[in-house]
ZABAGU-865408 format. One line per field, with one value per atom (N, C-alpha, C): y, x, z. Coordinates in pm, 1 decimal. Atoms other than C-alpha are relative to their C-alpha. Example, Ala and Ser with C-alpha at 12.3 -4.5 7.8 and 13.67 -1.06 7.14 Angstrom:
BEGIN
c2 <- -119.0/-450.0/120.0/-119.0/-106.0/109.0
c1 <- 89.0/1230.0/90.0/-82.0/1367.0/-77.0
c3 <- 0.0/780.0/0.0/-6.0/714.0/73.0
This chain:
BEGIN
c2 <- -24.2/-1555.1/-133.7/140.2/-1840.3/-0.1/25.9/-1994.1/94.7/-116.3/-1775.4/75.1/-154.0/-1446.8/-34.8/-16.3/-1542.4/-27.0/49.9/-1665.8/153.6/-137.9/-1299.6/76.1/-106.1/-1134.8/-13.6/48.1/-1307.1/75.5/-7.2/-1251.4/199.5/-189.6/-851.7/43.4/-54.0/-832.1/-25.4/58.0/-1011.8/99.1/-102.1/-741.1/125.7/-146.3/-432.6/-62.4/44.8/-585.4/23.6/-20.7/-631.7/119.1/-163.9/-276.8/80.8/-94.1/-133.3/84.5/-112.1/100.6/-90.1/49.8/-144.1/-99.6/33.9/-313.2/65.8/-187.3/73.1/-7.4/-13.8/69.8/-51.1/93.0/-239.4/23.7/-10.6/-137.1/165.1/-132.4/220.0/-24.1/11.5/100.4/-120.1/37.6/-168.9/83.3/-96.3/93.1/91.8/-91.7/333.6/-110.9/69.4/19.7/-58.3/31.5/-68.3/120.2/-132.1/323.1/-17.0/-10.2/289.3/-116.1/82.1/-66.5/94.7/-33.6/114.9/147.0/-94.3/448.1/-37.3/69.1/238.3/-86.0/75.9/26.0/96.2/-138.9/370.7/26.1/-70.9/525.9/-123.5/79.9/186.5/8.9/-39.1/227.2/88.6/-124.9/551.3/13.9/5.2/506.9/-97.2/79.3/197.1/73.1/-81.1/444.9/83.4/-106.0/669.5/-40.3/80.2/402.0/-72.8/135.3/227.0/-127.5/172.8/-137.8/-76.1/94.2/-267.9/-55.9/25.1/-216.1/-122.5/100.3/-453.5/82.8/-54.8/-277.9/-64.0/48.5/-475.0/-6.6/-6.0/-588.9/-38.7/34.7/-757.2/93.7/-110.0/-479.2/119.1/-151.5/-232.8/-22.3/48.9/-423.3/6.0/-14.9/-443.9/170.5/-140.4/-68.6/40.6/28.7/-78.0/-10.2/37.7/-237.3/73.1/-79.5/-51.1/164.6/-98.6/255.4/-1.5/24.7/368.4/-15.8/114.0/157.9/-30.4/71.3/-54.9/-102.8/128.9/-376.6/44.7/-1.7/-184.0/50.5/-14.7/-31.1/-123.5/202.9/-413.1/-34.3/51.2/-506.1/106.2/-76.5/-234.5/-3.9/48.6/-278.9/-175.6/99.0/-646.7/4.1/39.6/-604.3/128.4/-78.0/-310.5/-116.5/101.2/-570.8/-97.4/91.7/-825.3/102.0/-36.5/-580.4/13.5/-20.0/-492.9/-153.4/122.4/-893.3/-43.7/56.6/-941.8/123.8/-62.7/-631.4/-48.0/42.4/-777.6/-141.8/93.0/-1087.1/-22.6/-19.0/-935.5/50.8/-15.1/-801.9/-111.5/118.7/-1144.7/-88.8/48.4/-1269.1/46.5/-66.8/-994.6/85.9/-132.4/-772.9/125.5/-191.2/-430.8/126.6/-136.1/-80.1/28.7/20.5/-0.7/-65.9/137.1/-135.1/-82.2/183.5/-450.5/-34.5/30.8/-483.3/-134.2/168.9/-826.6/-53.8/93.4/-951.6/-116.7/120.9/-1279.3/105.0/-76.9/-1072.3/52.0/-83.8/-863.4/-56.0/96.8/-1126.9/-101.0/66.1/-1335.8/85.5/-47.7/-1046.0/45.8/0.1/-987.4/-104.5/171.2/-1359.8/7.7/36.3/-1362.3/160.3/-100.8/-1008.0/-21.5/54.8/-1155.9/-51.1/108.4/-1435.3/60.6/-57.2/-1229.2/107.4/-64.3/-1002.8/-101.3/88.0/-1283.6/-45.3/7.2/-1377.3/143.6/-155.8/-1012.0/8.9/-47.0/-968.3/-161.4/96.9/-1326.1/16.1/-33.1/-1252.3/94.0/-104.5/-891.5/-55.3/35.6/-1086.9/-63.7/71.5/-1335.9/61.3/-7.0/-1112.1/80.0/-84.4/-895.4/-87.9/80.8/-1210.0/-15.3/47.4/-1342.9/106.5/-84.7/-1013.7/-40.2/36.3/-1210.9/-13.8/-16.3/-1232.1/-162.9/62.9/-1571.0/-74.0/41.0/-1775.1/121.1/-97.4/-1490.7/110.5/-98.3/-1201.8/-66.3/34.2/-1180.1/-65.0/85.0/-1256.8/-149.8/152.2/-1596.4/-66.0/77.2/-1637.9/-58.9/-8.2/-1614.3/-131.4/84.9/-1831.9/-161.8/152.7/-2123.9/-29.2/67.2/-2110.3/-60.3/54.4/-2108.0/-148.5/107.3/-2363.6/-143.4/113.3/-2613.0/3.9/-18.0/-2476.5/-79.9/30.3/-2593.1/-167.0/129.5/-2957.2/-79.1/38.6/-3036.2/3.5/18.3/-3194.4/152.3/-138.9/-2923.3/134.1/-135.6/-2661.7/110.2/-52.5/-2497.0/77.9/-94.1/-2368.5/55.8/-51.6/-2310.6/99.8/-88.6/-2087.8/127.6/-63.2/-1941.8/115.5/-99.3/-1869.9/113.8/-81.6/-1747.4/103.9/-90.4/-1487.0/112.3/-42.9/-1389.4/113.9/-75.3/-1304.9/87.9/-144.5/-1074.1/119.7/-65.3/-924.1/117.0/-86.4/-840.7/68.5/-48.4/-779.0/197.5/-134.1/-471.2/86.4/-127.4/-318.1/44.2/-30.5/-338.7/115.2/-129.3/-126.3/122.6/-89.6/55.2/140.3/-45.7/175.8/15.5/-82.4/238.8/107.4/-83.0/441.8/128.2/-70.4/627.8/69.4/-52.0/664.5/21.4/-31.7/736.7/17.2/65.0/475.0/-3.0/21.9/475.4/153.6/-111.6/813.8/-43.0/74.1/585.6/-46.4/63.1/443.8/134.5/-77.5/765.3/163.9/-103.1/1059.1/120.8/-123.2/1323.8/133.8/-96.8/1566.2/9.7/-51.5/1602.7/48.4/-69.8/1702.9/153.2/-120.4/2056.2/-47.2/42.4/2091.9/-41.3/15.1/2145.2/-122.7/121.0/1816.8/-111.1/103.7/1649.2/-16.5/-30.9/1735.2/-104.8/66.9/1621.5/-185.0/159.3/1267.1/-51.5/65.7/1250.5/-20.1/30.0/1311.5/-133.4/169.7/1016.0/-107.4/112.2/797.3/-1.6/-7.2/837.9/-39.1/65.7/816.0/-81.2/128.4/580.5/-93.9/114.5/359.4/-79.5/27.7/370.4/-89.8/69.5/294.9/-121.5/135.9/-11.4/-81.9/133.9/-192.6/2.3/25.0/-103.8/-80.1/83.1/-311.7/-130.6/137.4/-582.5/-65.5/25.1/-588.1/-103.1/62.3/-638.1/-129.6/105.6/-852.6/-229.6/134.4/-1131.1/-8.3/18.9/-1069.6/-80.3/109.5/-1227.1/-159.4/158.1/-1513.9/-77.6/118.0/-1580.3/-0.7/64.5/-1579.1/-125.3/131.1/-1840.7/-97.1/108.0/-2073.6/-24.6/63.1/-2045.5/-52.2/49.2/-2064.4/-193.7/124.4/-2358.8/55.7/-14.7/-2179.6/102.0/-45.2/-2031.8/101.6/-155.6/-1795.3/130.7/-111.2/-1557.6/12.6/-50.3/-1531.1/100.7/-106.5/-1202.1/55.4/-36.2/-1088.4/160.1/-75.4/-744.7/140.7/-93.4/-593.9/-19.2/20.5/-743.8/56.0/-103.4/-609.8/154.9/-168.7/-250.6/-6.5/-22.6/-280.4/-34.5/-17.3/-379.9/137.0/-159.0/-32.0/56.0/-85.6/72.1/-31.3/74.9/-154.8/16.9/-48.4/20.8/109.1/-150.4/285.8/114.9/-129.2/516.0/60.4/19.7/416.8/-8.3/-2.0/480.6/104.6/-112.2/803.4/-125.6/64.0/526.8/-68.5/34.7/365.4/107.0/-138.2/700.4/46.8/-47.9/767.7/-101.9/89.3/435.7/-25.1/-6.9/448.4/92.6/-149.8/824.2/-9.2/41.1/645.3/-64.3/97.3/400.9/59.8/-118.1/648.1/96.9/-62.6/864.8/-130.7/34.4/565.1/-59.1/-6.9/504.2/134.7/-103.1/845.0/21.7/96.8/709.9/-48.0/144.2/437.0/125.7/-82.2/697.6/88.1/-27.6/926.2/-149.8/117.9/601.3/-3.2/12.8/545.3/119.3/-129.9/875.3/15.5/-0.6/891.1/-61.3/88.8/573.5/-86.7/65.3/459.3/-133.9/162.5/125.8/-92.1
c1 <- 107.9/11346.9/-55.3/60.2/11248.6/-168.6/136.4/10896.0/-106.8/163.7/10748.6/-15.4/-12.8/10889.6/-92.5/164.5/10686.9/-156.1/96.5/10410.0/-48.6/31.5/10404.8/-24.2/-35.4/10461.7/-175.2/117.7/10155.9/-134.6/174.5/9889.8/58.9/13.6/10013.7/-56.6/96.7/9952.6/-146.4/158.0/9605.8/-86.1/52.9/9533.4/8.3/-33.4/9642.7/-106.9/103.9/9403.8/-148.5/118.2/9146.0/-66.2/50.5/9147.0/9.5/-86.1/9259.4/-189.8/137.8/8976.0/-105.8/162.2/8750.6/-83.0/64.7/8711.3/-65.4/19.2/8654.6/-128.1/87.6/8419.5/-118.5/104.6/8210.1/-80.8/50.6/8178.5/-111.4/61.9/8024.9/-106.6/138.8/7770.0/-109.8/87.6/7655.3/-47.9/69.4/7588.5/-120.5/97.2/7406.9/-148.3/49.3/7226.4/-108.8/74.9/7107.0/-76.5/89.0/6994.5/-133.1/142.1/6771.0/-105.1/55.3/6620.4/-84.4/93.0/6488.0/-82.3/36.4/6430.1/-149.8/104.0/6171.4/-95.7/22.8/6078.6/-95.3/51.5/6002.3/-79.2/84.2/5822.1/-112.3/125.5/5582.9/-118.8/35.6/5549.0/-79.7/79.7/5450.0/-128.2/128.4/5167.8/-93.6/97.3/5031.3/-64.2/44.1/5046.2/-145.6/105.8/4809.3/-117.0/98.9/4561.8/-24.3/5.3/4694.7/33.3/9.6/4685.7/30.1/-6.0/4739.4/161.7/-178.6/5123.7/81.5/-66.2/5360.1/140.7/-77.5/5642.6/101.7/-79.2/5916.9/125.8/-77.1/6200.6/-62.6/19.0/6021.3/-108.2/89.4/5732.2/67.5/-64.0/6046.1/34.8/-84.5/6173.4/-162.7/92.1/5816.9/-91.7/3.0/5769.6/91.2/-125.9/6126.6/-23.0/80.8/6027.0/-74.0/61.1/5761.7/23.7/-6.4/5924.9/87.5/-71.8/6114.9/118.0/-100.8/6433.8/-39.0/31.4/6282.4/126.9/-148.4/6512.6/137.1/-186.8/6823.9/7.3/14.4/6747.2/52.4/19.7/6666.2/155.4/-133.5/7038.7/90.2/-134.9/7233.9/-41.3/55.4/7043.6/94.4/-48.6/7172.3/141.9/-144.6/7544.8/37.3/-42.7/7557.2/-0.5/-8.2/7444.9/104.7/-89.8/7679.1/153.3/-125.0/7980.5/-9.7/38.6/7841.5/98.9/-51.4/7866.8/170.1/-159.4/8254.3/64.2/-68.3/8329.2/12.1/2.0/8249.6/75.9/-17.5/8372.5/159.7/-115.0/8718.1/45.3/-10.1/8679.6/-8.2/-44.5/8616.5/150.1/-165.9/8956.0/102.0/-146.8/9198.8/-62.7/4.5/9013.8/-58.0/30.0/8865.9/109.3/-95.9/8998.9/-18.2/1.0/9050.7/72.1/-97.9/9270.0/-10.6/57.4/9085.7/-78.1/55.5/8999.7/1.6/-48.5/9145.8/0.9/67.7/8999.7/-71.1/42.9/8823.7/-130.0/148.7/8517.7/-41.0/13.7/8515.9/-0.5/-82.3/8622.0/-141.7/116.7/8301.4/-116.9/129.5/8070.0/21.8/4.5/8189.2/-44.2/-3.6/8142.7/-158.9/141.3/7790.5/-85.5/48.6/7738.7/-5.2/29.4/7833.8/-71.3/143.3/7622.9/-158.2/164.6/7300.8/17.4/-32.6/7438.3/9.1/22.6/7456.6/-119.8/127.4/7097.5/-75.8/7.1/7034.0/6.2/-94.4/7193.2/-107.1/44.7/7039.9/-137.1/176.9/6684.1/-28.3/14.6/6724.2/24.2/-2.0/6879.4/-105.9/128.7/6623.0/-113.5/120.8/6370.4/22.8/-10.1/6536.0/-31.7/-3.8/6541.7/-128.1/133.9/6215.3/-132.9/81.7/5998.0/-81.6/158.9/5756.7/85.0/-75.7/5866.1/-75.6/27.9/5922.5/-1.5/-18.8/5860.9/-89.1/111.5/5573.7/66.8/-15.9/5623.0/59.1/-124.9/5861.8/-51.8/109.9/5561.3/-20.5/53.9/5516.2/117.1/-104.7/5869.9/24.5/-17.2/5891.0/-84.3/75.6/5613.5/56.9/-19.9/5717.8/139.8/-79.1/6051.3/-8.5/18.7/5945.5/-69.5/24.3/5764.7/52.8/-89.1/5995.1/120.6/-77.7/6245.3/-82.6/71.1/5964.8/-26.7/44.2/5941.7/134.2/-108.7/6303.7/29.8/-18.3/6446.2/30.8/-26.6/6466.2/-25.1/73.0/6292.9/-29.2/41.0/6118.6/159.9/-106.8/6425.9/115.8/-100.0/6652.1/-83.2/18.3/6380.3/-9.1/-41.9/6369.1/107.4/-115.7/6734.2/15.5/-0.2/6714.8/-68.7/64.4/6456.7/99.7/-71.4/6663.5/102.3/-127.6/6960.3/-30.9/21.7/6744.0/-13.5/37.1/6612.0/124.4/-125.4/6991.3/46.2/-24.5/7081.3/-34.6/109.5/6797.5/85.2/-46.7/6897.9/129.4/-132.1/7272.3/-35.7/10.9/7212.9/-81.9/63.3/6963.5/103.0/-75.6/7210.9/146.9/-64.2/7491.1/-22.5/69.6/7316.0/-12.1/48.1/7221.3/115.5/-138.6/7597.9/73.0/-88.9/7717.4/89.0/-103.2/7934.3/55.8/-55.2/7963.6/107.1/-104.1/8172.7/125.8/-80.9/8420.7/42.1/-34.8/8409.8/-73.4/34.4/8337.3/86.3/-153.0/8601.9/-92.7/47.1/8439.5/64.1/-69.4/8709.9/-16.8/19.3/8598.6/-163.9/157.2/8241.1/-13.1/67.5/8106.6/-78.9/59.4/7978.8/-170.8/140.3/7631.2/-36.6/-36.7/7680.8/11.4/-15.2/7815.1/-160.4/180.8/7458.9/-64.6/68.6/7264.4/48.3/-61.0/7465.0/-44.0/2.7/7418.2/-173.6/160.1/6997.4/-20.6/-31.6/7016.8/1.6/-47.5/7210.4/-0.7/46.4/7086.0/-125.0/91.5/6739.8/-18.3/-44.3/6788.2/-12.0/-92.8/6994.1/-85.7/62.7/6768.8/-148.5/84.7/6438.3/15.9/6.9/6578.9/0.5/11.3/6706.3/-91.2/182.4/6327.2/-37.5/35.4/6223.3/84.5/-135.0/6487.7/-58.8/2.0/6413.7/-142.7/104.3/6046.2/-36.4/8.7/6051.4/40.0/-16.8/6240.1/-81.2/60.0/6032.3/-118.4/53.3/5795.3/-20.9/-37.2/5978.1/12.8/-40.3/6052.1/-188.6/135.0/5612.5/12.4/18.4/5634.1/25.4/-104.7/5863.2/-49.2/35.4/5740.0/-199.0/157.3/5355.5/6.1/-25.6/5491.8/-148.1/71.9/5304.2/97.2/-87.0/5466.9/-46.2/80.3/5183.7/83.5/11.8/5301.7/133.8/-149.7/5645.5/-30.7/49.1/5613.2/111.4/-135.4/5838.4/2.0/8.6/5883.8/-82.4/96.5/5597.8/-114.0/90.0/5379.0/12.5/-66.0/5624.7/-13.7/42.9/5568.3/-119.9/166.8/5154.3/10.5/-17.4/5230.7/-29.6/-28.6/5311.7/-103.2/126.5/4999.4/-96.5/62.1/4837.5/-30.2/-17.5/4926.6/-103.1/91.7/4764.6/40.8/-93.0/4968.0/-91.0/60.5/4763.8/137.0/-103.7/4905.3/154.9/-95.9/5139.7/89.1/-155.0/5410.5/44.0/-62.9/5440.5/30.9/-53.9/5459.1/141.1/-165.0/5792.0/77.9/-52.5/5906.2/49.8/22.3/5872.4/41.9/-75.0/6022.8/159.7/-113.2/6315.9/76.4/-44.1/6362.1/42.3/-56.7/6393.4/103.6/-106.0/6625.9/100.9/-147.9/6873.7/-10.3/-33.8/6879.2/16.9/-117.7/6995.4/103.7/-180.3/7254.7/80.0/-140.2/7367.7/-2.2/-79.1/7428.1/84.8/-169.1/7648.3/100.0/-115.8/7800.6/43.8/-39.0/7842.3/104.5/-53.4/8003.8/138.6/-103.2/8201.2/61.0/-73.3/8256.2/166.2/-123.8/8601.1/13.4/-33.0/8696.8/109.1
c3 <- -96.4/-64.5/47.3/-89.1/211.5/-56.4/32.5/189.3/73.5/-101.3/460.4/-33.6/70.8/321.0/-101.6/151.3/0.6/59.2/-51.7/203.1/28.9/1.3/358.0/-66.9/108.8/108.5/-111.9/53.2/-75.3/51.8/-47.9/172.7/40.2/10.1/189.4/-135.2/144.3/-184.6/7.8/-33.7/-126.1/121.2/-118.3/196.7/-77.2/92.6/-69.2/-67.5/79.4/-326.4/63.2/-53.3/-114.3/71.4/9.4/17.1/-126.0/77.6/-309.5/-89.1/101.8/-539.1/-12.6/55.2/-705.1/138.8/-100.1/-349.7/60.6/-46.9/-223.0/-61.9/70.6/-505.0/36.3/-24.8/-457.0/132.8/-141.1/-99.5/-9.8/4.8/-153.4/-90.9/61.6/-445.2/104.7/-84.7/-166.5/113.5/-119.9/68.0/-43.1/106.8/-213.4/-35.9/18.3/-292.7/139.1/-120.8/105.9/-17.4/24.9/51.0/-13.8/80.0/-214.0/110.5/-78.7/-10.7/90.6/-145.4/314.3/-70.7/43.6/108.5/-56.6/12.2/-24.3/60.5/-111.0/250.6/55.5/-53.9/438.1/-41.3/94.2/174.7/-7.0/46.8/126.2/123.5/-159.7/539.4/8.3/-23.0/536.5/-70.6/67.7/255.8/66.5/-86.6/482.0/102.2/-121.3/790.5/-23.5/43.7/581.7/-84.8/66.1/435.7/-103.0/195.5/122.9/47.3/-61.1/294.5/-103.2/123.1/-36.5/9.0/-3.3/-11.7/43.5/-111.9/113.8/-7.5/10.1/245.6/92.5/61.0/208.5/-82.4/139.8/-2.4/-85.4/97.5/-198.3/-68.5/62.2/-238.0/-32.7/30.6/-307.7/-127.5/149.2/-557.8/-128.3/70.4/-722.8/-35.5/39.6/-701.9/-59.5/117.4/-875.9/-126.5/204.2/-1189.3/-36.5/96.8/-1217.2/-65.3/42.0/-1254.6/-164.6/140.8/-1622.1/-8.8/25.8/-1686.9/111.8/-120.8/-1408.5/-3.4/3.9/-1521.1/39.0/11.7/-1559.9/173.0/-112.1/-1197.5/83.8/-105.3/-1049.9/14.6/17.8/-1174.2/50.9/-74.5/-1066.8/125.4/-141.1/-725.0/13.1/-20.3/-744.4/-14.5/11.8/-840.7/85.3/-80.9/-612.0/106.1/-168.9/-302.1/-0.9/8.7/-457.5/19.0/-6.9/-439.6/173.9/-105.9/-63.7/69.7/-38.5/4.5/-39.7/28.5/-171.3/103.9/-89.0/78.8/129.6/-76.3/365.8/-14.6/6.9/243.8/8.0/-29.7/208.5/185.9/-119.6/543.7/114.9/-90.5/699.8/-50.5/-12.5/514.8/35.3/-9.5/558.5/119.1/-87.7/856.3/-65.1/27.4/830.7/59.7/-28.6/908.9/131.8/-134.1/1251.4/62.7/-102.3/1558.8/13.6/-51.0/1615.7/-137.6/141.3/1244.6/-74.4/46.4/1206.6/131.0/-80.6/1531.6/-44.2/25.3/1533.4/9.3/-29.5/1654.3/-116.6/113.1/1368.8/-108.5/115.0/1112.5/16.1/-9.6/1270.2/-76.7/21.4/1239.4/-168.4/130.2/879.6/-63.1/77.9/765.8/-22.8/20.1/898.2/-74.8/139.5/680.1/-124.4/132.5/396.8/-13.4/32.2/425.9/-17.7/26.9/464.7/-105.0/85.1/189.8/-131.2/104.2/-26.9/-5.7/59.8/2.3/-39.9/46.2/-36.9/-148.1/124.2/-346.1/-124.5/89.9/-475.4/8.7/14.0/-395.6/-123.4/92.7/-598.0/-100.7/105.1/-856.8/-80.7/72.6/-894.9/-76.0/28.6/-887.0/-123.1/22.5/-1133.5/-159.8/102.4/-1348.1/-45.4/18.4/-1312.4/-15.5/-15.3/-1236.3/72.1/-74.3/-977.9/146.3/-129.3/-609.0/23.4/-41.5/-566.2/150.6/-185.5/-198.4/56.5/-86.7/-144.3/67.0/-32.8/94.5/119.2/-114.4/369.4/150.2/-134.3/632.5/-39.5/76.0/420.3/43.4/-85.1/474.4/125.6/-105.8/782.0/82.4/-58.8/880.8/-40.8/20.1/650.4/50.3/-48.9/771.8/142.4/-164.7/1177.2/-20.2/-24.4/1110.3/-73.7/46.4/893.9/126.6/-115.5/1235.2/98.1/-114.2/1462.5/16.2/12.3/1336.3/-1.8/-35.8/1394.8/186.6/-109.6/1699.0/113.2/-58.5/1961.6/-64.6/74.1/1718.5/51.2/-95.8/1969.9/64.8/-99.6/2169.0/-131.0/59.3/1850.5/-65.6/64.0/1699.4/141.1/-88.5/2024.1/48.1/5.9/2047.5/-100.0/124.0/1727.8/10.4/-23.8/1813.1/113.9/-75.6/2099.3/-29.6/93.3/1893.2/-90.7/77.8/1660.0/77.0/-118.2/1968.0/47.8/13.9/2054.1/-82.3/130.5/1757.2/-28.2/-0.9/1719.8/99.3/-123.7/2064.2/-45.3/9.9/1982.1/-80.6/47.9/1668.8/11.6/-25.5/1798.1/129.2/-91.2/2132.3/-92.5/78.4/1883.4/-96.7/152.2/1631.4/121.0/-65.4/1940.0/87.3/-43.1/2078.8/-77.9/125.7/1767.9/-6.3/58.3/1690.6/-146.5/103.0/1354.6/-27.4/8.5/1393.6/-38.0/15.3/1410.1/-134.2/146.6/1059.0/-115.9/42.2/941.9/-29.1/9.8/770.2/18.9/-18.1/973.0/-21.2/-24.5/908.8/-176.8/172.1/487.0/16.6/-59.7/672.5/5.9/-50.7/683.2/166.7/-121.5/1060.7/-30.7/45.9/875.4/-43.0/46.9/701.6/167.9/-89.4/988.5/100.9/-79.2/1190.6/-79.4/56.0/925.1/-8.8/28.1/880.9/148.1/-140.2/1285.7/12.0/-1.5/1228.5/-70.6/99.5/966.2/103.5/-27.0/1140.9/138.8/-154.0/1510.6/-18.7/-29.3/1431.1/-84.7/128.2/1111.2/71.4/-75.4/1328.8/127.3/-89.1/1622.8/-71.2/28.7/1408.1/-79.8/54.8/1209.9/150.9/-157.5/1607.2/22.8/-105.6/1705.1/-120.8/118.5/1397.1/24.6/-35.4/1448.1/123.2/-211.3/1856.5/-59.0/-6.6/1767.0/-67.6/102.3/1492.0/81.2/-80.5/1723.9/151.3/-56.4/1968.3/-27.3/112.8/1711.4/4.2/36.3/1688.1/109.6/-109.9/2048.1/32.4/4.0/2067.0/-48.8/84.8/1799.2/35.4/-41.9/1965.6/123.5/-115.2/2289.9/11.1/-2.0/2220.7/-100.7/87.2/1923.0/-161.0/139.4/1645.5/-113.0/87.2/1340.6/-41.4/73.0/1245.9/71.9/-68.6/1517.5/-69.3/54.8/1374.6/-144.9/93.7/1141.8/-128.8/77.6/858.3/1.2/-1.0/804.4/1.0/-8.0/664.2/149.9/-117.8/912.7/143.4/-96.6/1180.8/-7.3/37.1/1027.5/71.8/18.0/1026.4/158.0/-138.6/1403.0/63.7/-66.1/1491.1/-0.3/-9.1/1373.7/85.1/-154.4/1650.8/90.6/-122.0/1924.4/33.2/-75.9/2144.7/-113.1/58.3/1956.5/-149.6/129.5/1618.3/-128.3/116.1/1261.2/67.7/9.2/1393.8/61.5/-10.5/1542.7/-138.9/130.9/1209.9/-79.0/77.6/1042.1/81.4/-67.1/1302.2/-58.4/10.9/1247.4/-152.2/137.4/867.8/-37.3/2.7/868.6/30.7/-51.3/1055.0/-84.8/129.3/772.7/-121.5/108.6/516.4/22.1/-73.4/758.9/-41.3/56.3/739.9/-114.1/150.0/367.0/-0.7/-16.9/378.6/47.2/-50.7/618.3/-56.8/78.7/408.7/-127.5/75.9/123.3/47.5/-53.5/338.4/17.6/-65.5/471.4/-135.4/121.3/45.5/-47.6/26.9/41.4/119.7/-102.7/348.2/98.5/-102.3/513.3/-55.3/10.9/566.1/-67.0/6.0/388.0/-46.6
């Protein structure tokens, strides 16, 4: 056998591997694992909507309602090596491609790379905190601020936190206008569905899908304030983006949709744990 034939031959075993069960695996407890996240997220939302201000709803206030429940620790960790199997799925998917015709596109192979990557701080935050029990670097609004503004004091700051806002902005709509053309049908074995089933997976993951991009959209909208006024306060992290909603004309009832939405897709990402293709 020539050098290429083995060469081939190599990176097919390495493409079988990387789809094979325990990759299957890793990928379905990171999805069960995003679940629980927004299931909680939602649920912290919805108690702000209705007057417990105390909350922070959050990852990091999910993870601290986590612990406190009974086996809190052992919870925290299977939350963390679920997100870490999440991140080595995607991670196989930016080396060898995903499932699908254009699965080993560059496109696809990009937008996997930069999944992993935010799946890997994912996964290392939960860990930490699972280690330490205190949420360190503060709350995700704290984040947010100290990073815009360590972004804002670099050359051209201003326009890269900018862009950067931009791109969450997109970001949001995209999944918001797929969730809503229901795309993920696509990566989805609708034919092991009951029609009853299939309904319910489409309530989930339509308005799921739709209320995380409205969260996303707004959130960089946030950021492109920050950048263009040149202050960092206005840049918001998550929870702060929630308590937004309640702002409006609308009052608390849009954060109670919005927060109803969030909990709809963590019921998503567990069908997706159940029945997405990988």
């Amino acid at each position: 056998m020539n050098t290429s034939a083995m060469a081939q031959s190599g990176r097919f075993r390495a493409r079988r591997m990387a789809r094979g069960s325990a990759t299957e695996g890793a990928a379905r407890a990171g999805f069960a694992a995003r679940g629980v996240i927004y299931l909680l997220v939602g649920a912290l939302a919805l108690q702000i909507a209705f007057g417990d201000t105390g909350r922070q709803a959050d990852r990091g206030g999910a993870l601290q309602e986590l612990a406190q429940k009974p086996f809190g620790a052992v919870l925290l960790w299977a939350l963390g090596i679920g997100l870490v199997g999440m991140a080595l799925w995607r991670l196989s998917e930016a080396l060898f491609g995903s499932v699908g015709k254009d699965g080993r596109s560059a496109r696809k192979r990009l937008m996997a790379t930069a999944r992993f990557v935010f799946y890997v701080f994912v996964a290392y935050s939960v860990l930490s905190f699972a280690v330490s029990r205190h949420q360190s670097g503060g709350s995700s609004d704290q984040q947010s601020r100290d990073a815009t503004a360590r972004a804002l004091e670099i050359p051209a700051g201003q326009w890269l936190v900018g862009a950067a806002g931009l791109v969450i902005v997109g970001a949001g709509g995209w999944i918001a206008v797929r969730a809503v053309l229901r795309k993920y049908h696509d990566k989805l074995r609708l034919g092991q569905m009951s029609r009853r089933t299939r309904q319910l997976v489409d309530v989930t993951g339509v308005v799921g899908g739709a209320a995380r991009g409205l969260v996303f959209a707004v959130a960089g909208i946030f950021a492109v304030r920050a950048a263009v006024d040149y202050e960092p306060d206005k840049a918001k992290g998550l929870d702060d983006t929630l308590r937004t909603f309640a702002d409006t004309p609308l009052g608390p009832w849009l954060l109670v949709c919005v927060a109803a939405g969030l909990v709809l897709f963590g019921v998503f990402s567990f069908a997706m744990a159940r029945w997405r293709r990988v």
